[in-house]
N, C-alpha and C positions, 0 to 999 in steps of 0.2 A: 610253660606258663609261669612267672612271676610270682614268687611266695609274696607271703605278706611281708615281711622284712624289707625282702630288696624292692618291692614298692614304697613303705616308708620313706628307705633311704634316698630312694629318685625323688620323691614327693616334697624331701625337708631339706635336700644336700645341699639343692642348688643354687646360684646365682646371676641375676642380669650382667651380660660382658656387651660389654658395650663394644664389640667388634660383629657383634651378632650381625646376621642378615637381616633380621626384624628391625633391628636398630634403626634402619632408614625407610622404614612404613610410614606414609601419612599418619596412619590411625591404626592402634592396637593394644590389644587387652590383655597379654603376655606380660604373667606373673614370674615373680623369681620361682615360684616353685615348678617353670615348666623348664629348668635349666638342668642339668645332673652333668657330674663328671664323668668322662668316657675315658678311661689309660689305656695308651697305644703301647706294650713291650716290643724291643725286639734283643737282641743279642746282648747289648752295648748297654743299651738307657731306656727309658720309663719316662715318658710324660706325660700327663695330665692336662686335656682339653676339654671347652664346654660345647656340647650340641645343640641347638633348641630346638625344643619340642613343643610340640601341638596338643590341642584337645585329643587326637587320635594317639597318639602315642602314651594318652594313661588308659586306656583301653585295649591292650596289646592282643586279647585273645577274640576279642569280638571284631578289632580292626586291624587284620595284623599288614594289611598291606597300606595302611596310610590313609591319606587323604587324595583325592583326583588330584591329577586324572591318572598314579599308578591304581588307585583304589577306586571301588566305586561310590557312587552320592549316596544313592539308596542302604540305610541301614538295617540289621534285623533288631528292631527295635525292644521285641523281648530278651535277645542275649545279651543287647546291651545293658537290659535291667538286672540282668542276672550279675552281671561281672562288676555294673556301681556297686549292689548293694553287698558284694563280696570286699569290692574296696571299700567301702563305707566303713567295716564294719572294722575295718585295720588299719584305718586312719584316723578312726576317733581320738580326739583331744582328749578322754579321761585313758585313755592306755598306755600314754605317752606322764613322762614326770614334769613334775613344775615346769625345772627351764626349759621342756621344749612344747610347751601346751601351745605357747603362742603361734609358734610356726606350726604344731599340727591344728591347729586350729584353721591358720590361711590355708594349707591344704585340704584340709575338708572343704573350705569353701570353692577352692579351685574347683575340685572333684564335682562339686554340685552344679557348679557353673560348666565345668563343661560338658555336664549330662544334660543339663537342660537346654543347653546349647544345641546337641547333633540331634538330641530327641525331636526337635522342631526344623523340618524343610528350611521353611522361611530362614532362620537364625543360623542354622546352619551353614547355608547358603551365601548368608551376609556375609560371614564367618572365612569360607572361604575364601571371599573376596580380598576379604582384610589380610589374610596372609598370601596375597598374591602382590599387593601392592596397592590396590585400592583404597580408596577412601573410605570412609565408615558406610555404606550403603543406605541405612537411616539418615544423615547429615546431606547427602548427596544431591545438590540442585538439580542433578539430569535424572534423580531418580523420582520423577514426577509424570503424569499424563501427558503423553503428547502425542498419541493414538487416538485421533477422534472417535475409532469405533469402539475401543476398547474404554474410551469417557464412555462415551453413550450406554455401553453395557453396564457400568459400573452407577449409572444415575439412576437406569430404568431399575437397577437390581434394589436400591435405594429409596424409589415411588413406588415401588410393589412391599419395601419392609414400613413406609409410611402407611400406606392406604391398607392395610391387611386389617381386617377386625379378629380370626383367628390364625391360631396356628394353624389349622387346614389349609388355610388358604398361601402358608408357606410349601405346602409340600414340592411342589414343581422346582421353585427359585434353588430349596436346599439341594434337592436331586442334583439339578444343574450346576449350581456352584461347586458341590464334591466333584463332578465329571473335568470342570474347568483345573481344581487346585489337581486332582492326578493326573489331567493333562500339563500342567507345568511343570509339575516334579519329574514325569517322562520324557521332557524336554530336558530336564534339568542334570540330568542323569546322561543323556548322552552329549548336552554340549560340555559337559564337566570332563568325561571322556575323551573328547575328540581336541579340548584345552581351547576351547572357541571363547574366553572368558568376557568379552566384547558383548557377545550376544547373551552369555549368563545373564549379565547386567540388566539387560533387556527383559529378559524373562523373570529376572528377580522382582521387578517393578508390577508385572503382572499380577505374580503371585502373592506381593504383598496387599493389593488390592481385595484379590477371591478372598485370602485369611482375612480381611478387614471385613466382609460381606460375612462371614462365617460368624465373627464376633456377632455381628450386630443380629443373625440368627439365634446366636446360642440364647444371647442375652433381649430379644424381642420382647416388646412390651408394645400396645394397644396405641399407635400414629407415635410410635416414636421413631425413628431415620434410623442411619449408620452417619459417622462421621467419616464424609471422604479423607484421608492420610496422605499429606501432602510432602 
């Protein structure tokens, strides 16, 4: 496990090399702070190279094998709260002196963002993508309806959050929708696995839907809709 130090220093050390693999992503949200130096010894000499890193790899104990498809989709979403709020607590910007408040401070922001990142399917998801070579998943023209049955579900799911006078009368659609979102996360998990990322794609489109349905649950008020997310 990672003291707090040598987290610090992974968190603050690094920097963007523009020879990175990420370097040539459409779209990506890879900060200097996910860069750290790695020295190779051997006999002779000592060099000094950069690796980059992901959201998973500031997580080393709760995600120690990576991101899919060596690792799986599915996270244990309480150890991963246990292990933020351990980093959290050793990247605060007042622990740190003047000149380096500033960079622990964009570390802690890292930290934040990539927790609420994996904490979320959906985001996650995206997330993946982006470091796969994908386009931002959000921005994505083909990530749109074009599944007439899966429209049809996502309209009728919409005239029922319209016409509802209470909440009783949501019980059924909410059941349902929870069943649809852990059926695409179980999808999601094995095509992540099997590196089918084509069809992720596909399936991400779904599941941004059911969380969009979920929203307009959470937040249901008396003939008001959901906003279809296009």
């Amino acid at each position: 496990m990672l003291q707090p130090s040598t987290l610090q220093t992974r968190l603050l050390a690094g920097r963007v090399i523009k020879a990175s693999p990420f370097s040539q992503l459409p779209y990506r949200r890879l900060t200097p702070s996910l860069y750290t130096p790695i020295r190779h010894s051997s006999s002779s000499t000592t060099t000094t190279t950069k690796t980059p890193k992901t959201f998973y790899t500031l997580f080393p104990t709760t995600l120690p094998t990576g991101p899919p498809p060596t690792g799986p989709f599915t996270i244990n979403l309480r150890a991963l709260r246990a292990e933020f709020l351990k980093l959290q607590q050793s990247t605060h910007p007042d622990l740190f002196p003047p000149s380096l408040r500033k960079s622990a401070e964009t570390a802690s922001a890292q930290l934040n963002k990539a927790y609420t990142t994996l904490c979320s399917p959906l985001l996650r998801a995206e997330y993946l993508l982006t470091l796969r070579g994908y386009t931002d998943p959000s921005s994505d023209e083909t990530h749109q309806i074009t599944d007439h049955e899966l429209l049809m579900e996502v309209l009728e799911a919409n005239e029922v959050l319209e016409n509802a006078r209470e909440e009783g009368e949501l019980v059924e659609l909410r059941e349902r929708n929870e069943e649809r979102i852990e059926g695409c996360i179980g999808r999601l998990e094995e095509l992540f696995k099997a590196d089918r990322l084509d069809e992720v794609r596909v399936e991400v489109v779904k599941l941004k839907y059911w969380v969009n349905v979920a929203e307009g649950l959470k937040h249901w008020e008396p003939g008001k809709g959901i906003l279809i997310v296009r």
